[in-house]
C-alpha positions in Angstrom: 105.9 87.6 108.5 102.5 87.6 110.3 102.0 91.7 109.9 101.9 90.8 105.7 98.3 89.1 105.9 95.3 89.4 107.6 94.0 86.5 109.8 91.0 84.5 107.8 87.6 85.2 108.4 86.3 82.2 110.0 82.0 82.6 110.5 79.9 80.2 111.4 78.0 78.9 108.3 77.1 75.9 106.9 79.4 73.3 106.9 80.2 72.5 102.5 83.2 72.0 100.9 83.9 75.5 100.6 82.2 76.9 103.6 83.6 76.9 106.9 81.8 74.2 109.6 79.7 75.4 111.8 81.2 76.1 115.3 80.7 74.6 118.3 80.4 77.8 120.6 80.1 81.5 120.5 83.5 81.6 119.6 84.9 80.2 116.2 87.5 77.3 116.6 90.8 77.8 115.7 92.9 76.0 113.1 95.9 74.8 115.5 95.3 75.4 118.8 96.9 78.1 120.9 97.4 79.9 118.0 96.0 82.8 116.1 94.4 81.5 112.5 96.7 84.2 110.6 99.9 82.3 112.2 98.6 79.2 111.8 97.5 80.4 108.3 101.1 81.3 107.5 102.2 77.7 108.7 99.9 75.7 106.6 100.4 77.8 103.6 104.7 76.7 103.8 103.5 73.0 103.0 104.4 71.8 99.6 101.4 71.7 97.8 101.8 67.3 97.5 100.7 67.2 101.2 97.4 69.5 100.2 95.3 67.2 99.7 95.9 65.3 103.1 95.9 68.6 105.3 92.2 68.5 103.6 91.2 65.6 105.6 92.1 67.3 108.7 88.9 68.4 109.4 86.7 70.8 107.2 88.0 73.9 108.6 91.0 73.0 107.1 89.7 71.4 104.1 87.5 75.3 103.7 91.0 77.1 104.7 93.6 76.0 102.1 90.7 76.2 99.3 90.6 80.2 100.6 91.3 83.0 98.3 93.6 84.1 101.3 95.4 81.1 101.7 96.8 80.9 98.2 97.4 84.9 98.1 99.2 84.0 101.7 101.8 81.6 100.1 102.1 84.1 97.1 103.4 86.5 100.4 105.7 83.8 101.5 107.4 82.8 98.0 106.0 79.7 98.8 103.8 78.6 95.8 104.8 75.9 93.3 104.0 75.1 89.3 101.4 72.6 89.0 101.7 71.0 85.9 98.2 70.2 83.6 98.1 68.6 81.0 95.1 68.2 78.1 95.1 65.1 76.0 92.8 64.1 73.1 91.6 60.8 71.9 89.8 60.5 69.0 86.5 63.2 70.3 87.2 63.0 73.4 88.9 65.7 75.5 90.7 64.6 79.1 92.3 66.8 81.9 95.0 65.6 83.9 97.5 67.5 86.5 99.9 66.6 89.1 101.7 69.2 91.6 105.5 68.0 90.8 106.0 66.4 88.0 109.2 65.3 89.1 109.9 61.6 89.2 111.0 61.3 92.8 107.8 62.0 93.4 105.8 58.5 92.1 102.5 59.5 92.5 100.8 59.6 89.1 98.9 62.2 87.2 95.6 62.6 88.4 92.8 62.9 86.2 90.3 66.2 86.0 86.3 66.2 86.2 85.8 66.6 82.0 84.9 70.1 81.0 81.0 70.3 80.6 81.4 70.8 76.4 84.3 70.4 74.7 85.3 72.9 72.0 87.6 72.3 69.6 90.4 74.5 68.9 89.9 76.5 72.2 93.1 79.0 73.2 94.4 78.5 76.5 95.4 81.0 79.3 96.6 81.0 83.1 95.4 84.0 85.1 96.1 83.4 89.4 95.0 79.7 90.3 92.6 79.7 87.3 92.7 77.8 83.8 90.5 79.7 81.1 89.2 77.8 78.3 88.4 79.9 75.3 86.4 80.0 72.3 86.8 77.2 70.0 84.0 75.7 67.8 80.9 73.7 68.8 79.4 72.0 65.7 81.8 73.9 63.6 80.4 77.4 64.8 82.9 79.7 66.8 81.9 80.0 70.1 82.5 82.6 72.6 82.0 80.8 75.6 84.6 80.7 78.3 84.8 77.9 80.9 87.3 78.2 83.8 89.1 75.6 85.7 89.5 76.4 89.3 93.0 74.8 90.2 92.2 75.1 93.9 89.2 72.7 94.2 89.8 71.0 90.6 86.0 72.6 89.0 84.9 73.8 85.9 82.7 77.1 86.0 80.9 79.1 83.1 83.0 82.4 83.0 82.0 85.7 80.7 81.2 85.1 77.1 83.8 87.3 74.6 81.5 89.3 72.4 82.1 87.3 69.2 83.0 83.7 69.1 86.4 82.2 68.0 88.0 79.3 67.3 92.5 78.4 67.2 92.9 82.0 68.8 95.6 83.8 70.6 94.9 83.9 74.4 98.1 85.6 76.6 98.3 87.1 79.9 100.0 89.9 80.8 100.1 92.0 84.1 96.8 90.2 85.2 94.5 90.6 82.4 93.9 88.5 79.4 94.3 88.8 75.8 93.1 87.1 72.9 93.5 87.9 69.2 91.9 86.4 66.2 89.9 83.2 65.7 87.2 85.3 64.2 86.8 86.3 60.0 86.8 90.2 60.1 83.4 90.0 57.5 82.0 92.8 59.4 82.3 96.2 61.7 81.6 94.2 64.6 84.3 91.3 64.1 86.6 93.6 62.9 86.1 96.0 65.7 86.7 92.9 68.2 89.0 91.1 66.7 91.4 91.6 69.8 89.5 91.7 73.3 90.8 91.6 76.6 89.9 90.1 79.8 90.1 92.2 83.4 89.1 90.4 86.1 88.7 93.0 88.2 85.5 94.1 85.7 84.5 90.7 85.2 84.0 91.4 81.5 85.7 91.6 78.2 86.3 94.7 76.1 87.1 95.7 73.0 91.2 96.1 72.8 91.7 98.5 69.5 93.4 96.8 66.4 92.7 99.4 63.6 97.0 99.6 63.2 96.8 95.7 62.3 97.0 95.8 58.3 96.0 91.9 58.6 93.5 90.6 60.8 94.3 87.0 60.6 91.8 84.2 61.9 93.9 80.8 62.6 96.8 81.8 64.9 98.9 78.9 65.5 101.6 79.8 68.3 101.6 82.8 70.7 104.1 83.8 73.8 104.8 86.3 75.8 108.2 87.9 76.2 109.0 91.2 78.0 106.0 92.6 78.3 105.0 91.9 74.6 102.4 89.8 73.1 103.9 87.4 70.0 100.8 85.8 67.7 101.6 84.0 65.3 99.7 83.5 62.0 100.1 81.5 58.4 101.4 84.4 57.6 103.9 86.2 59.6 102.0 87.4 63.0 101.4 90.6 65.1 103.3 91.7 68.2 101.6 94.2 70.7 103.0 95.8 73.4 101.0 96.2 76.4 102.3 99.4 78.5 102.5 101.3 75.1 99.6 100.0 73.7 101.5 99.5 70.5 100.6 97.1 67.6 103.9 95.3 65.4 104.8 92.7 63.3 106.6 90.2 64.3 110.5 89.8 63.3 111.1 87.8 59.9 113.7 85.9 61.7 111.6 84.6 64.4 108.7 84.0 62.0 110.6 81.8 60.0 112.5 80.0 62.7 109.2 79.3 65.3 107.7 75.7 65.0 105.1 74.4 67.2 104.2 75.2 70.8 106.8 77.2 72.7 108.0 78.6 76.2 109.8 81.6 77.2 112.3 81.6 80.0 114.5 84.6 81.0 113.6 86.2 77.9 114.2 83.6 75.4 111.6 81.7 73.6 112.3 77.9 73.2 110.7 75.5 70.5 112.3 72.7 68.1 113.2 73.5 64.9 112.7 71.7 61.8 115.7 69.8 61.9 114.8 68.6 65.7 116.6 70.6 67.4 115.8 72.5 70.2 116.6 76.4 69.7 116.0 79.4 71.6 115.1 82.9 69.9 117.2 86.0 71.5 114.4 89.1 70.7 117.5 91.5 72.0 120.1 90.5 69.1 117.1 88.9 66.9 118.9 85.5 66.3 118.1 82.1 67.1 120.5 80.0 68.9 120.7 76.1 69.1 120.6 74.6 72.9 123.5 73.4 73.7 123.8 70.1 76.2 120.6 68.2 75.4 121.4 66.3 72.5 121.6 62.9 73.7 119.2 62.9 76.9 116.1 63.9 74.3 114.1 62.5 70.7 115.1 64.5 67.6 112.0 66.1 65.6 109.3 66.0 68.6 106.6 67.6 66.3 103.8 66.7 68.3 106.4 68.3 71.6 104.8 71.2 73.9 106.5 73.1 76.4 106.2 75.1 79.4 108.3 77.6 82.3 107.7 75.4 85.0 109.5 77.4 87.9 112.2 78.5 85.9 112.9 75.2 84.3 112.0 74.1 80.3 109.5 71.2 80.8 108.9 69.2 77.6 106.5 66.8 76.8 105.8 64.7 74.2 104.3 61.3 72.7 106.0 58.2 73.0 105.5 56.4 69.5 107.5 53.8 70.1 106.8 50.8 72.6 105.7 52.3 76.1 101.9 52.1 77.5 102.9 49.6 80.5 102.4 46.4 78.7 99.4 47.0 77.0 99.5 45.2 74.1 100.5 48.0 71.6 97.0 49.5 72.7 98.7 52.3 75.2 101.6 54.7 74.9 103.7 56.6 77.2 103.6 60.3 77.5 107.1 61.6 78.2 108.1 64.7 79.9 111.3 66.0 80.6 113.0 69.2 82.9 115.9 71.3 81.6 117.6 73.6 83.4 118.5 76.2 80.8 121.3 79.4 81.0 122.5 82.0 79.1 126.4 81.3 78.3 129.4 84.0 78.5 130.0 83.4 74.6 126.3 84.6 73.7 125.2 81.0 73.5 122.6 79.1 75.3 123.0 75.9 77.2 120.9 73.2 78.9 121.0 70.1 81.5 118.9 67.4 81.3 117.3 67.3 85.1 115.4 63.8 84.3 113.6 62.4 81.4 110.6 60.4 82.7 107.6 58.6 81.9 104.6 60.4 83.4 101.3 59.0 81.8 99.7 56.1 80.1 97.2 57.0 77.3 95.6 55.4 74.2 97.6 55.1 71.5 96.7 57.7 68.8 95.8 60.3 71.6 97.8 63.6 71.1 98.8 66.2 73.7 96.7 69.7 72.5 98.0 71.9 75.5 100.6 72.2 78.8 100.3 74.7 81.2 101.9 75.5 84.6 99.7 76.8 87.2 101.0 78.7 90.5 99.3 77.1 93.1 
């Protein structure tokens, strides 16, 4: 594996957080002795991602390493990264950031909270690009901004990223092949909002652009729900919603069938997007044969009607997470409640159907009461 990646770029410097140390002689030192960094590189990036944050006290070479650019594209190489789970809770005007690398409950360690974003928006969209979390629009005073601040999942930090070129607020934000795409938010009152009323994000540019709409009959503003399955873009609005498909550059609308049977936040695993239904029930929507199917197996392990729920892929698996109403919050006094998450393995049956197993059901934060859960998101790390 070690001809797949370059060794890391170790110069002398001074010695940050995200700098490598200055070295000691002529010659830079080496992560693990006797052994080339780009071996030693591909050794350290096989540790779970739990044990990062030890391997940081090793010394700040290592500390500068697994923060690298290189590192994290080196356990992309190796198959080795993991879904981080973050989460973003409100109470009352207050936004708060927490994540934790497995949420699984054999591992106790609770969620850690995030430094607090530097303003708070509300109504923001949401998208994952590579390690990063991009915050999106939302309104400041009640105007539409078109700030963007991103969350770097490798070091835990907020940074200013480029501003959209109009402002938005309860958008559609996606990813798809490496770029991002966001869709309404904005009242089409004029040439320019109309023009932009669908931009997209390459990284590679460092800018956003323009992504022509003149096709869309409806420009909506509020979009409430939005996936991504096979390659196409699903964004939802009051009424009905568009679909756009990314390698033909093609503008839709989205299936009556789905539009009538999507509630809530949703997640899309092996082609099927999951959300609760009105009745409480957990469904998944089959684009292929355009009907919705209930999921089978996970009636008793979880709540019925989880209207505040959101989900999320999290490595293949359906993570749900929701509000505790009832009891909870570690003795508190009725003053805290829990926040709930559970992991479902999901499958696609031989009779068409779909069925689930409840993996655990777990407590996995503590939170005011009357806080809400605006956003999940797993992050590749």
């Amino acid at each position: 594996m070690a001809d797949q990646t370059s060794s890391v770029a170790i110069t002398p410097t001074t010695s940050s957080d995200n700098t490598p140390p200055l070295a000691t002689s002529s010659r830079p030192p080496l992560l693990i002795p006797q052994l080339p960094d780009d071996v030693a590189v591909q050794c350290i990036a096989r540790v779970p991602r739990s044990y990062h944050l030890s391997l940081s006290l090793v010394s700040k070479l290592w500390r500068y390493t697994i923060r690298s650019p290189h590192f994290f594209a080196t356990r992309s190489l190796l198959h080795s990264t993991q879904q981080s789970l973050y989460l973003n809770i409100r109470h009352n005007s207050s936004f708060k950031w927490y994540h934790h690398p497995n949420p699984n409950p054999t591992d106790k360690g609770p969620l850690s909270p995030l430094p607090p974003i530097p303003i708070q928006p509300v109504g923001p969209a949401y998208a994952v690009l590579g390690p990063k979390i991009y915050l999106i629009g939302g309104s400041i005073n009640d105007i539409p901004s078109a700030s963007v601040w991103i969350l770097d999942c490798r070091v835990n930090k907020w940074e200013i990223g480029p501003k959209m070129r109009v402002g938005r607020e309860f958008a559609a934000a996606e990813t798809v092949n490496g770029k991002i795409y966001v869709m309404g938010g904005c009242l089409v009152d004029n040439r320019t909002r109309s023009v932009n009323w669908a931009e997209i994000f390459d990284p590679a540019v460092g800018a956003w652009c323009p992504l022509p709409s003149s096709s869309v009959d409806a420009k909506d503003k509020w979009m409430h729900a939005n996936a991504v399955i096979d390659g196409k873009i699903y964004a939802m609005a009051d009424r009905g919603g568009v679909v756009y498909d990314v390698a033909e550059m093609e503008w839709g609308r989205v299936p009556k069938r789905l539009d009538l049977g999507w509630r809530g936040r949703a997640a899309v695993i092996d082609g099927v997007l999951y959300c609760y239904d009105y009745l409480g029930k957990i469904r998944g929507y089959d684009v292929e044969k355009d009907a919705w199917k209930e999921l089978r197996g996970v009636e008793k392990g979880l709540p019925k009607f989880l209207c505040g729920a959101t989900m999320v892929d999290l490595d293949g698996r359906l993570c749900v997470v929701w509000e505790c109403k009832e009891g909870g919050g570690g003795g508190g006094g009725g003053k805290t409640m829990d926040i709930m998450c559970a992991e479902i393995e999901v499958r696609k049956d031989k009779d068409g159907g779909l069925s689930g197993s409840i993996l655990w059901v777990d407590a996995i934060l503590s939170v005011p009461v009357g806080s809400s859960i605006l956003h999940c998101m797993a992050v590749a790390l």
